[in-house]
mmCIF file of the N, C-alpha and C atoms, coordinates in Angstrom:
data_MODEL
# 
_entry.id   MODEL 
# 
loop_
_atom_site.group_PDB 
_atom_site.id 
_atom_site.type_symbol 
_atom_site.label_atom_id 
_atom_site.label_alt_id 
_atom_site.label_comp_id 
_atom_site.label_asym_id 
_atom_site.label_entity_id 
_atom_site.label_seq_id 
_atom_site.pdbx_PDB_ins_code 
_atom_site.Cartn_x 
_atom_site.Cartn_y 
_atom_site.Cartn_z 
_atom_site.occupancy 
_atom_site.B_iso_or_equiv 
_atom_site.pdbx_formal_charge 
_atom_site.auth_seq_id 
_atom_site.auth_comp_id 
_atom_site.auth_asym_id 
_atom_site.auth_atom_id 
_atom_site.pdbx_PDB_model_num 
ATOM 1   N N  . UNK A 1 1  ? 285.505 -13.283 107.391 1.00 0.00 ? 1  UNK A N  1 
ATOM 2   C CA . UNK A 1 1  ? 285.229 -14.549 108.056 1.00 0.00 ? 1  UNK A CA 1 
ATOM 3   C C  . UNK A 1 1  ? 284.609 -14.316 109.434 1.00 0.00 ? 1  UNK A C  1 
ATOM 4   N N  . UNK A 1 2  ? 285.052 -13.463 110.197 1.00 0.00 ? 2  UNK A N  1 
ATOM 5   C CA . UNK A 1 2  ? 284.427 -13.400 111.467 1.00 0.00 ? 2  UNK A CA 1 
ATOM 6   C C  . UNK A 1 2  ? 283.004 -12.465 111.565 1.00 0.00 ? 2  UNK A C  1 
ATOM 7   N N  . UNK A 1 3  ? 283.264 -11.769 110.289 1.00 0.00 ? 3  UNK A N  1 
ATOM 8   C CA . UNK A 1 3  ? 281.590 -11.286 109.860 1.00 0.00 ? 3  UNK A CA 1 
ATOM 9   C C  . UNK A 1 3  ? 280.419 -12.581 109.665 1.00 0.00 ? 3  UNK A C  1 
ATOM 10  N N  . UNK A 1 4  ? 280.985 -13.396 109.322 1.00 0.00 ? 4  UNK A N  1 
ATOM 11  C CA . UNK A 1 4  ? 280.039 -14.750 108.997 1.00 0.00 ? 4  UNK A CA 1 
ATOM 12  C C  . UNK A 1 4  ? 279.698 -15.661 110.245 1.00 0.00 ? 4  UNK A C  1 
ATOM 13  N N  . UNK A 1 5  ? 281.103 -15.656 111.194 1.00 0.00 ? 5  UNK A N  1 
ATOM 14  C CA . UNK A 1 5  ? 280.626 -16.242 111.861 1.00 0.00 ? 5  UNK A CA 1 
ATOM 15  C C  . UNK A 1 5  ? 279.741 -15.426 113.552 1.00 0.00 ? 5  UNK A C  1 
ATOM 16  N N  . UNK A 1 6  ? 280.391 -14.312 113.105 1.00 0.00 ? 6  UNK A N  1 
ATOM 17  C CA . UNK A 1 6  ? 279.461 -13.508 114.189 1.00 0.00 ? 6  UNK A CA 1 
ATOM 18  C C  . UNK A 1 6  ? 277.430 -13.549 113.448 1.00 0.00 ? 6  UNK A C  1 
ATOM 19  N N  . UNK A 1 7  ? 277.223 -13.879 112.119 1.00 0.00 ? 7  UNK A N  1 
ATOM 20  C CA . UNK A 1 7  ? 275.755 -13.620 111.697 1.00 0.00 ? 7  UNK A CA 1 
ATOM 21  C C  . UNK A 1 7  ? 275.121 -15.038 111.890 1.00 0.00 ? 7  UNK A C  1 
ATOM 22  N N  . UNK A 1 8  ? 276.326 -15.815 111.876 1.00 0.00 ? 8  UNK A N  1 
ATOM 23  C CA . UNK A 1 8  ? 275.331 -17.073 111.911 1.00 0.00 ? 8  UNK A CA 1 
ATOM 24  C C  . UNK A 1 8  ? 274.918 -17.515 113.499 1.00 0.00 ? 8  UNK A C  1 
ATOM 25  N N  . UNK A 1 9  ? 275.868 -17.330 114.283 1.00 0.00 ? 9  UNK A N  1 
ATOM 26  C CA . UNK A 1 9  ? 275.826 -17.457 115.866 1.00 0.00 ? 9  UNK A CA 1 
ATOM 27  C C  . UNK A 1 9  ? 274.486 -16.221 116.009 1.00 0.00 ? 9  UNK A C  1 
ATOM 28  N N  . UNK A 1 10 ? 274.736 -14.917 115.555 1.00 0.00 ? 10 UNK A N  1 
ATOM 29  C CA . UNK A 1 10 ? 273.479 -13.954 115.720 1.00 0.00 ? 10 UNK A CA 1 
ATOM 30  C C  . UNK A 1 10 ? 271.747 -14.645 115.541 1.00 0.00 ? 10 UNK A C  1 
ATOM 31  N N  . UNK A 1 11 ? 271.982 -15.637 114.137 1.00 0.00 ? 11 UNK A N  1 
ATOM 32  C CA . UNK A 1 11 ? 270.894 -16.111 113.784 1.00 0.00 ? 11 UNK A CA 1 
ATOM 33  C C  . UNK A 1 11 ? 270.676 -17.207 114.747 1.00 0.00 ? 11 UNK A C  1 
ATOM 34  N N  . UNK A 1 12 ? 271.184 -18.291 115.177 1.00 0.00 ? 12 UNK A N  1 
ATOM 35  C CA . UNK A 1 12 ? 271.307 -19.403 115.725 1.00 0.00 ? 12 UNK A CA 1 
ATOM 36  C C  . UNK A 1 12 ? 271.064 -18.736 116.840 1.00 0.00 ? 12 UNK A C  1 
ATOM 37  N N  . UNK A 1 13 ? 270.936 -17.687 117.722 1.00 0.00 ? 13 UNK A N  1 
ATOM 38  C CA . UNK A 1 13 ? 270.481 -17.355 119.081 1.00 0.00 ? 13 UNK A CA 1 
ATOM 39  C C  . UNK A 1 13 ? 269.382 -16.852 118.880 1.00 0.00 ? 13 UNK A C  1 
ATOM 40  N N  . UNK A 1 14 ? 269.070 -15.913 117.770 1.00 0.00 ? 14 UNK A N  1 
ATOM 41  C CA . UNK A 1 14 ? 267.901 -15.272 117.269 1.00 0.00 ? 14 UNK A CA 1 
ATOM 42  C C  . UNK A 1 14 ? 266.708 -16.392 117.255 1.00 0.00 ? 14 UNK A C  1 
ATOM 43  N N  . UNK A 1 15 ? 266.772 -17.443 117.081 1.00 0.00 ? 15 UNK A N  1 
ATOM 44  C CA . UNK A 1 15 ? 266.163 -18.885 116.482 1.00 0.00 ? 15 UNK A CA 1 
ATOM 45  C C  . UNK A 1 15 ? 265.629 -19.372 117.742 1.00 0.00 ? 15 UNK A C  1 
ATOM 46  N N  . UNK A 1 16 ? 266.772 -19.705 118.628 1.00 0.00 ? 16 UNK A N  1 
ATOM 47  C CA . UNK A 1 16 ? 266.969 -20.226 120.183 1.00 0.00 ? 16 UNK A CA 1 
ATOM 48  C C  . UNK A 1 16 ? 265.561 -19.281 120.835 1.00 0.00 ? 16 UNK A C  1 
ATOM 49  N N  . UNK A 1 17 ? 266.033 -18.430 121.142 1.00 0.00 ? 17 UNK A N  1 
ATOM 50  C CA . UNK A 1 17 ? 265.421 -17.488 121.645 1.00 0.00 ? 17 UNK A CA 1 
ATOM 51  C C  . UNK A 1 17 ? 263.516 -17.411 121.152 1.00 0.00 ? 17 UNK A C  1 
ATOM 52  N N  . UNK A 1 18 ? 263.645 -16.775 119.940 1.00 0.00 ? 18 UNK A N  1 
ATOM 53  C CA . UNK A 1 18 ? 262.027 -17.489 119.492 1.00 0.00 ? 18 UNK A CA 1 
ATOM 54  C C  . UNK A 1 18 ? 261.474 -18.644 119.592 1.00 0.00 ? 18 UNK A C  1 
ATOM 55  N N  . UNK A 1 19 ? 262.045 -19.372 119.738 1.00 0.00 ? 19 UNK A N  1 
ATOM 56  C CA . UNK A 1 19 ? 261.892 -21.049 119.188 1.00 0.00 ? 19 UNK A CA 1 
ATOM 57  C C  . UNK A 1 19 ? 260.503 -21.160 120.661 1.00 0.00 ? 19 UNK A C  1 
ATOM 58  N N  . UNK A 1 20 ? 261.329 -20.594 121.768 1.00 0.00 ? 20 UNK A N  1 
ATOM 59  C CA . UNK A 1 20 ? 260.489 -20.977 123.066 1.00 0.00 ? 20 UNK A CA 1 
ATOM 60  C C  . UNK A 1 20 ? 259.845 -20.088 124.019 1.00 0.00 ? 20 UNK A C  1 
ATOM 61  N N  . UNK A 1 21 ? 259.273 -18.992 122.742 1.00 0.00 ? 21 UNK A N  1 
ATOM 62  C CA . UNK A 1 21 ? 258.634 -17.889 123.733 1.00 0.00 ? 21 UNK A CA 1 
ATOM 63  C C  . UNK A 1 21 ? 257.680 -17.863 123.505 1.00 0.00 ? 21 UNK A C  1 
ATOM 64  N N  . UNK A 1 22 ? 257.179 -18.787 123.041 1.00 0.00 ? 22 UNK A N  1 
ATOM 65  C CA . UNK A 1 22 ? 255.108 -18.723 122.769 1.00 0.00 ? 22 UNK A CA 1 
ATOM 66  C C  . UNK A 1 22 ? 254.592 -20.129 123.621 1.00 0.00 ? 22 UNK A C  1 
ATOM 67  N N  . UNK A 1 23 ? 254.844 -20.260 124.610 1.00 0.00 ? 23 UNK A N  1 
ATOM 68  C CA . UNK A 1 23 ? 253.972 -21.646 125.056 1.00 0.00 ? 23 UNK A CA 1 
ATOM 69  C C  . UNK A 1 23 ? 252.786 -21.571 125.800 1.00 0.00 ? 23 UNK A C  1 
ATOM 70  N N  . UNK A 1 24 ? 251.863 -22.586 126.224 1.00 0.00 ? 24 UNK A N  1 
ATOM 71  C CA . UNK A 1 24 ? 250.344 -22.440 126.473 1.00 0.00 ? 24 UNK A CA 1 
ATOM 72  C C  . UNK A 1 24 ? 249.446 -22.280 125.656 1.00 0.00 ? 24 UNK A C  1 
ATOM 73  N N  . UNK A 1 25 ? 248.505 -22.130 125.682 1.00 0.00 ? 25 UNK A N  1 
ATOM 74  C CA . UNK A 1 25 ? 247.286 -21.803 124.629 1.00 0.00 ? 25 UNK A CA 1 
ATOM 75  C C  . UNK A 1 25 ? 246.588 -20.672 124.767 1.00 0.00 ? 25 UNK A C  1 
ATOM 76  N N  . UNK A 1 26 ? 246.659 -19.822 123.607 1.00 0.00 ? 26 UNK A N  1 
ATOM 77  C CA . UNK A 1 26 ? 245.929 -18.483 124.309 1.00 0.00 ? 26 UNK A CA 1 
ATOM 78  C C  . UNK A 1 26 ? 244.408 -18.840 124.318 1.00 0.00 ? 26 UNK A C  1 
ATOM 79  N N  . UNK A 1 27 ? 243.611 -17.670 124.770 1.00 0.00 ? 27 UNK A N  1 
ATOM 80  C CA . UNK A 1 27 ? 242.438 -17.905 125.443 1.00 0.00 ? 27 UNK A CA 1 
ATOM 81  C C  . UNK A 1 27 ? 241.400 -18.063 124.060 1.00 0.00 ? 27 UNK A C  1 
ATOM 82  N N  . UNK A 1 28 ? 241.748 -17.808 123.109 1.00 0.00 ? 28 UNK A N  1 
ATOM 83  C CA . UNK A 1 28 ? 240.747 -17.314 121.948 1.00 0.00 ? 28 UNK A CA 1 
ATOM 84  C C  . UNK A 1 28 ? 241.493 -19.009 121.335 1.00 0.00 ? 28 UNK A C  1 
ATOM 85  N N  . UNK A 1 29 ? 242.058 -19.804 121.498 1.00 0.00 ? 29 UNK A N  1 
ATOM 86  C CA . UNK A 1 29 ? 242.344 -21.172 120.657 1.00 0.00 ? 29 UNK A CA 1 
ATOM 87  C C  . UNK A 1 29 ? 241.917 -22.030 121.702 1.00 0.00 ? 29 UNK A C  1 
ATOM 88  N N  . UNK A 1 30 ? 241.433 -22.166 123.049 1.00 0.00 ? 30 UNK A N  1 
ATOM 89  C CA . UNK A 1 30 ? 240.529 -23.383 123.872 1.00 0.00 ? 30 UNK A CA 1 
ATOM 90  C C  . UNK A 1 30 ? 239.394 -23.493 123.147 1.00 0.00 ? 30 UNK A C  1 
ATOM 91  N N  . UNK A 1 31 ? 238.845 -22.869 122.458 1.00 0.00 ? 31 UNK A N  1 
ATOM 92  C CA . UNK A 1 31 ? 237.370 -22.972 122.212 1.00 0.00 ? 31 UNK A CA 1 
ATOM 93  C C  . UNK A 1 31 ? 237.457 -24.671 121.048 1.00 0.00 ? 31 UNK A C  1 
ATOM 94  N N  . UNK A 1 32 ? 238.573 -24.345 120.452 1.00 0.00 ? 32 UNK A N  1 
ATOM 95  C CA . UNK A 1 32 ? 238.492 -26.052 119.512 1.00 0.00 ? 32 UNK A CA 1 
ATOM 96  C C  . UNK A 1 32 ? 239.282 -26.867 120.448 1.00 0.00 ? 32 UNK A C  1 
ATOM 97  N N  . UNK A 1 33 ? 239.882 -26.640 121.622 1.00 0.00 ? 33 UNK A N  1 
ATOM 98  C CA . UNK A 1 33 ? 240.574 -27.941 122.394 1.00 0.00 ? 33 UNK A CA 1 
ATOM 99  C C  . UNK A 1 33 ? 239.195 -28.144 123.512 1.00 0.00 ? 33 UNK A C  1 
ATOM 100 N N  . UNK A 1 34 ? 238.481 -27.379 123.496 1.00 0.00 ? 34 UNK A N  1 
ATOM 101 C CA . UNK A 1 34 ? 236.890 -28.003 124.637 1.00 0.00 ? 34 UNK A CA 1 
ATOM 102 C C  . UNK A 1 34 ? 235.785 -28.638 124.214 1.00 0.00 ? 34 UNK A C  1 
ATOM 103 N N  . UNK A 1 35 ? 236.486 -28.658 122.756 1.00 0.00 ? 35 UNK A N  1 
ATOM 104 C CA . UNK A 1 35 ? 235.045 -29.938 122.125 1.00 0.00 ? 35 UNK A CA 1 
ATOM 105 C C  . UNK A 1 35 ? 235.235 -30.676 122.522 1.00 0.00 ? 35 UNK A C  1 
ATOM 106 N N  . UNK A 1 36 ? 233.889 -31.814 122.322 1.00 0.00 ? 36 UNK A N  1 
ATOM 107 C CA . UNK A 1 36 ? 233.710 -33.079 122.535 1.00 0.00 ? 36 UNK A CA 1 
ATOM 108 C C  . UNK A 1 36 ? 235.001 -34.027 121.936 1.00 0.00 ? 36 UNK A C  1 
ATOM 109 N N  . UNK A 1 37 ? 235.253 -34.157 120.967 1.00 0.00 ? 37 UNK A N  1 
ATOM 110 C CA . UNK A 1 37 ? 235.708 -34.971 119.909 1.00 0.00 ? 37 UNK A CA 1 
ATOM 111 C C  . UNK A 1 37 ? 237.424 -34.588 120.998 1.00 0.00 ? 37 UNK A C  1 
ATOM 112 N N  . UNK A 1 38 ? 238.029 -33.459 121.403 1.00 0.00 ? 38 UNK A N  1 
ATOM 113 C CA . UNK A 1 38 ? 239.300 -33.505 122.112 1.00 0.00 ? 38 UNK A CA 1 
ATOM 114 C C  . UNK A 1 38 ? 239.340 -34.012 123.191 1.00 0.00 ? 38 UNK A C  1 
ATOM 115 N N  . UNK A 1 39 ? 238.464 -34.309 124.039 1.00 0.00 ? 39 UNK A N  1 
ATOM 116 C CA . UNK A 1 39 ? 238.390 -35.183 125.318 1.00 0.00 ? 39 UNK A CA 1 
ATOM 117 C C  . UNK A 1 39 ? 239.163 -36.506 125.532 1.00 0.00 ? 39 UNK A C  1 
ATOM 118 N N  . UNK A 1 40 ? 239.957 -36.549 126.205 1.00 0.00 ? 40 UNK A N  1 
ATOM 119 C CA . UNK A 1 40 ? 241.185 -37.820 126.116 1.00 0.00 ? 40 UNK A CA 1 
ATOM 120 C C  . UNK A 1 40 ? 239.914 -39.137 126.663 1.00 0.00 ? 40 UNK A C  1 
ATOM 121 N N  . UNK A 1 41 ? 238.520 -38.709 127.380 1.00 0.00 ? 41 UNK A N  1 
ATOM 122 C CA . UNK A 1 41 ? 237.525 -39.694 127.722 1.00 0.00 ? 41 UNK A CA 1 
ATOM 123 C C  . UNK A 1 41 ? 236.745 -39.520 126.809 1.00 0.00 ? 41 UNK A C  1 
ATOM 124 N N  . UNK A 1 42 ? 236.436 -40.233 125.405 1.00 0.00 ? 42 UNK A N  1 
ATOM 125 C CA . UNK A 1 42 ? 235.084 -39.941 124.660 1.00 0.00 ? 42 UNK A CA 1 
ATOM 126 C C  . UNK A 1 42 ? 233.676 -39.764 125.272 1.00 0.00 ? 42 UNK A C  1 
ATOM 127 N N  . UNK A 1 43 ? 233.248 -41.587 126.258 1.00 0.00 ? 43 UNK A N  1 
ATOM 128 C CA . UNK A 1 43 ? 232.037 -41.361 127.189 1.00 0.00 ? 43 UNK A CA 1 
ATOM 129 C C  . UNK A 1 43 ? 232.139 -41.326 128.298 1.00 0.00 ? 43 UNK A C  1 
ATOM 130 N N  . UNK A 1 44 ? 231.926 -40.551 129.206 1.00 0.00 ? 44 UNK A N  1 
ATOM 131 C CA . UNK A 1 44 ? 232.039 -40.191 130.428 1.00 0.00 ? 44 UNK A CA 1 
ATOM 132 C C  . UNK A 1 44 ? 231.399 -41.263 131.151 1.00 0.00 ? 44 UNK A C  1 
ATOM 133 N N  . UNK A 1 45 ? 230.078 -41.499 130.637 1.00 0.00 ? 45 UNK A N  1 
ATOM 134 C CA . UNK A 1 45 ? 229.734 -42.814 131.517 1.00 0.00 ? 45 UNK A CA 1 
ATOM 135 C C  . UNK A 1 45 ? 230.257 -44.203 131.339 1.00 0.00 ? 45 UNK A C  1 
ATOM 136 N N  . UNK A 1 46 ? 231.077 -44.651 130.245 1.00 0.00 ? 46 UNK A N  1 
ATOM 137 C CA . UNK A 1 46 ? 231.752 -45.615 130.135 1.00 0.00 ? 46 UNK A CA 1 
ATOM 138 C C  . UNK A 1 46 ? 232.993 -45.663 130.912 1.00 0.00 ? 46 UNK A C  1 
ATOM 139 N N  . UNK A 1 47 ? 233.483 -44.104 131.328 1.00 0.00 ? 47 UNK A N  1 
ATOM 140 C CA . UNK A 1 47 ? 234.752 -44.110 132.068 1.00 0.00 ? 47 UNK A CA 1 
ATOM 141 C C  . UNK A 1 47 ? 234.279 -44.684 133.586 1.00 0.00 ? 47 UNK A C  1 
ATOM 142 N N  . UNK A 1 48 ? 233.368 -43.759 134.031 1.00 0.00 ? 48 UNK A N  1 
ATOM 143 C CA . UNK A 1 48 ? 232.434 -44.211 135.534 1.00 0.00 ? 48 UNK A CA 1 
ATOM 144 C C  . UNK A 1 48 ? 232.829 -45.336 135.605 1.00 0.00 ? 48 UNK A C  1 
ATOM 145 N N  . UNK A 1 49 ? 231.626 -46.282 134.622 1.00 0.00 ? 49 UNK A N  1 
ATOM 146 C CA . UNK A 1 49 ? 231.506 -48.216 134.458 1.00 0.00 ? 49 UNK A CA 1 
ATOM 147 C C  . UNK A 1 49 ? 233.116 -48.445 134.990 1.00 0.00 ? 49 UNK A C  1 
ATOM 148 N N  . UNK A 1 50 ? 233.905 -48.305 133.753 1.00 0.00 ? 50 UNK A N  1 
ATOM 149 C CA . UNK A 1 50 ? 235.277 -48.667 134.048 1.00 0.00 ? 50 UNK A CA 1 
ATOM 150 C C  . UNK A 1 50 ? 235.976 -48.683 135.411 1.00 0.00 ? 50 UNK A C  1 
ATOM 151 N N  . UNK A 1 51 ? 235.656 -47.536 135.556 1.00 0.00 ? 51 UNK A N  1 
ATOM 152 C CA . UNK A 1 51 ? 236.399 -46.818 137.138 1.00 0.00 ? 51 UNK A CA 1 
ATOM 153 C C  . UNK A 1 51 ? 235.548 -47.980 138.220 1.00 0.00 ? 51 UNK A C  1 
ATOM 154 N N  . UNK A 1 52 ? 234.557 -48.181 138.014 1.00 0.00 ? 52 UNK A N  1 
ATOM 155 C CA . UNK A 1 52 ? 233.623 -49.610 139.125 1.00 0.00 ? 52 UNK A CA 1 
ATOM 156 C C  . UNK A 1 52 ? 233.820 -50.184 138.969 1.00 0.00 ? 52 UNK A C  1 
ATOM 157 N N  . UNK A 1 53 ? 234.358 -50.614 137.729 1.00 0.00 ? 53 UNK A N  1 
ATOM 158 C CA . UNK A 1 53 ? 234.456 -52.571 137.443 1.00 0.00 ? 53 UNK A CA 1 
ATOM 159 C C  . UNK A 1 53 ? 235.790 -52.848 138.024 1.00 0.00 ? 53 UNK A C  1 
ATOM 160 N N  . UNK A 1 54 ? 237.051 -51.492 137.437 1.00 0.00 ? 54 UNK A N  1 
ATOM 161 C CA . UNK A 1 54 ? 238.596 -51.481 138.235 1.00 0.00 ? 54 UNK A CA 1 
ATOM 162 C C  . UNK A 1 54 ? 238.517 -51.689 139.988 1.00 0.00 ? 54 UNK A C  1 
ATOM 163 N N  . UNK A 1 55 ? 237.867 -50.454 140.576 1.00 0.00 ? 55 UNK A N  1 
ATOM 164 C CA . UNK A 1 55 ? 238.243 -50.604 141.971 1.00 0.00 ? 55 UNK A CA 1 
ATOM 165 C C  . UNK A 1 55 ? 236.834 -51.958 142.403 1.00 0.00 ? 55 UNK A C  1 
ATOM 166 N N  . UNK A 1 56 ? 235.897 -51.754 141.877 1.00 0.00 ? 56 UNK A N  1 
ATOM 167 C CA . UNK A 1 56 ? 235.558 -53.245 142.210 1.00 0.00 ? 56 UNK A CA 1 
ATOM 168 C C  . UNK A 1 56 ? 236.099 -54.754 142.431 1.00 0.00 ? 56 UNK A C  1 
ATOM 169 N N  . UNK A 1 57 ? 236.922 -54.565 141.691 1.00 0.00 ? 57 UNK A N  1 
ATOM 170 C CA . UNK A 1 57 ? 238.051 -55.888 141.261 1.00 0.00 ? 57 UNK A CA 1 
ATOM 171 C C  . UNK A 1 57 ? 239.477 -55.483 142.498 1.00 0.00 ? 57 UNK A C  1 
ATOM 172 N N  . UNK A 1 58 ? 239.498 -54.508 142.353 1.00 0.00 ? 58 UNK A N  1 
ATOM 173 C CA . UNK A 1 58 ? 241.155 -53.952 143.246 1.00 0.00 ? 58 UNK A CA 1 
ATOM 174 C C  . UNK A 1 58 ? 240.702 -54.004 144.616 1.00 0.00 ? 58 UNK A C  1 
ATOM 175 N N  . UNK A 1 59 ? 239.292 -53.721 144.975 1.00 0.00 ? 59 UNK A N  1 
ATOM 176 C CA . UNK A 1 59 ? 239.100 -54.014 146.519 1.00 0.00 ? 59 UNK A CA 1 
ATOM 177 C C  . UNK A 1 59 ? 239.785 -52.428 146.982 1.00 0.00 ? 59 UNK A C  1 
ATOM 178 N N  . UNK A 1 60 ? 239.752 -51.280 146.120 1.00 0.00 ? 60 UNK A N  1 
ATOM 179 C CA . UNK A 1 60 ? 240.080 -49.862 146.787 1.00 0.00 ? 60 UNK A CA 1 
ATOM 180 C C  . UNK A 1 60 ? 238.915 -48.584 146.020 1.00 0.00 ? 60 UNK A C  1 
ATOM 181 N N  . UNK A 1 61 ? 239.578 -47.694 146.870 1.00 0.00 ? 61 UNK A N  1 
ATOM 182 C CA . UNK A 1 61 ? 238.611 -46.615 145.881 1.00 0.00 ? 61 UNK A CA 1 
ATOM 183 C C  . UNK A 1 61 ? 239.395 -45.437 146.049 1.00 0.00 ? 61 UNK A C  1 
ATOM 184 N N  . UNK A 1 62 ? 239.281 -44.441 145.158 1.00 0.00 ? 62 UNK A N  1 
ATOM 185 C CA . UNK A 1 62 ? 239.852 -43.538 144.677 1.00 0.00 ? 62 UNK A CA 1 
ATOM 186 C C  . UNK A 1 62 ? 241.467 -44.103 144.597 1.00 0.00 ? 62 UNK A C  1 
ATOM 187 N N  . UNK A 1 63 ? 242.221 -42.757 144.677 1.00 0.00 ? 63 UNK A N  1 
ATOM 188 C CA . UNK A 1 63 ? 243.556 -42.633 144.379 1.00 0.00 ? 63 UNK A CA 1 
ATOM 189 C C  . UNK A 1 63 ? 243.861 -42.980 143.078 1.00 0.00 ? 63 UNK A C  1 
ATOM 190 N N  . UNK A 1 64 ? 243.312 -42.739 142.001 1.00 0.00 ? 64 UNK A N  1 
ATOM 191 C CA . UNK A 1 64 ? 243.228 -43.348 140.742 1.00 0.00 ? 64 UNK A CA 1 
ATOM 192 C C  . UNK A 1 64 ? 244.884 -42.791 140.294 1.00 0.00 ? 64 UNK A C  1 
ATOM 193 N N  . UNK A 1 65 ? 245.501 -42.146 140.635 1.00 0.00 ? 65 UNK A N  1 
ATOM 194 C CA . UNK A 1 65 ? 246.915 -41.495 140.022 1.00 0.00 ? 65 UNK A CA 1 
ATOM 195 C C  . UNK A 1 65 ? 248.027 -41.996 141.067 1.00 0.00 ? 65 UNK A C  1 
ATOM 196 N N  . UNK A 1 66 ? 247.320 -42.947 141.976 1.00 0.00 ? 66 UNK A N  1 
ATOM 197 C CA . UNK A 1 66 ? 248.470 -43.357 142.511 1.00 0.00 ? 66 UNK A CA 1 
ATOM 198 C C  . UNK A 1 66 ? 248.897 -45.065 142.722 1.00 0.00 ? 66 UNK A C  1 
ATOM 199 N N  . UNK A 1 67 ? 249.954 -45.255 142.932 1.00 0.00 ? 67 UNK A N  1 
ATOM 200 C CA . UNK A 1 67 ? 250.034 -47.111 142.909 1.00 0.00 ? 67 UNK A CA 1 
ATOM 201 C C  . UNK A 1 67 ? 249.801 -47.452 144.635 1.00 0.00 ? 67 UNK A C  1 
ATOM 202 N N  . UNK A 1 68 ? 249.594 -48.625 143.797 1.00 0.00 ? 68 UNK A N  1 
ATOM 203 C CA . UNK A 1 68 ? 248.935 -49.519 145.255 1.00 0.00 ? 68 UNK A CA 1 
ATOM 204 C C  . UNK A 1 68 ? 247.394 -50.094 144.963 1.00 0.00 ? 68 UNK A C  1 
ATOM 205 N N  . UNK A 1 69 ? 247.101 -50.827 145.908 1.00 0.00 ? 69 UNK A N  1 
ATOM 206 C CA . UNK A 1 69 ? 245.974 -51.514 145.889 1.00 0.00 ? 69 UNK A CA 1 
ATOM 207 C C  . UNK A 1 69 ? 245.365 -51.623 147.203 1.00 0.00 ? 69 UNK A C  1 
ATOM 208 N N  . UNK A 1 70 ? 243.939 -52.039 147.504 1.00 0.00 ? 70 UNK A N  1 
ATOM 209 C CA . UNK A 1 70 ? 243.558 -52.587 148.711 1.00 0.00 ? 70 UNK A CA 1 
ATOM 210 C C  . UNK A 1 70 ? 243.632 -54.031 148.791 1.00 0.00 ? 70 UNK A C  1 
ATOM 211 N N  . UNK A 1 71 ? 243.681 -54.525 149.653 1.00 0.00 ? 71 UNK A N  1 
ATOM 212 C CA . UNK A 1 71 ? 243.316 -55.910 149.904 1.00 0.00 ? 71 UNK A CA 1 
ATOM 213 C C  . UNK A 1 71 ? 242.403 -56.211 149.904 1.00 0.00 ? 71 UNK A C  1 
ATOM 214 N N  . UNK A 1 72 ? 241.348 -55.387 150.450 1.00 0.00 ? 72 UNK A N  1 
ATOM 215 C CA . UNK A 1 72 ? 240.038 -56.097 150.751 1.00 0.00 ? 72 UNK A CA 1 
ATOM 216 C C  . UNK A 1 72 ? 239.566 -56.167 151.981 1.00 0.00 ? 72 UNK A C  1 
ATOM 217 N N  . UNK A 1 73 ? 240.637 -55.984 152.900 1.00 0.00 ? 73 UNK A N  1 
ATOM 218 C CA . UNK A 1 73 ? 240.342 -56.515 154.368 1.00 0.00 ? 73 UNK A CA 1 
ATOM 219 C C  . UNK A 1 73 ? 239.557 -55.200 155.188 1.00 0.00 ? 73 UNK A C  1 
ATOM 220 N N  . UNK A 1 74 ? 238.873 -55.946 155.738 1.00 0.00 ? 74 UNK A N  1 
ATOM 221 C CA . UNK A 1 74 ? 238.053 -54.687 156.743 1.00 0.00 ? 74 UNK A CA 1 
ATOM 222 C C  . UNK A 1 74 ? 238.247 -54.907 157.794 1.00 0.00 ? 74 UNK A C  1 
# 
């Protein structure tokens, strides 16, 4: 019995242990995440438009990752 439970705890750390030693992307697998088609922006110039029509309307510019707004006031 304690042969069994010493192999299964062995396996169950064995598991643990692999489970989380490969992370990132190695250098030879970017080449299919830098296509076109993986881009979280399909058209770049539709993002631009977007990004003008937003802070056009918000009365700010840049800080796109942060909250808040302008007023407008100069």
């Amino acid at each position: 019995m304690r042969t069994l439970i010493s192999a299964v705890a062995f396996l169950t750390i064995s598991i643990a242990v692999t489970g989380c030693s490969d992370l990132g992307v190695k250098p030879w697998e970017r080449d299919i995440l830098a296509q076109q088609e993986m881009n979280l922006i399909s058209d770049p110039i539709e993002s631009s438009l977007n990004d003008h029509i937003y802070f056009s309307k918000e009365a700010s510019s840049g800080g796109q990752g942060f909250g808040g707004g302008g007023c407008g006031c100069n």
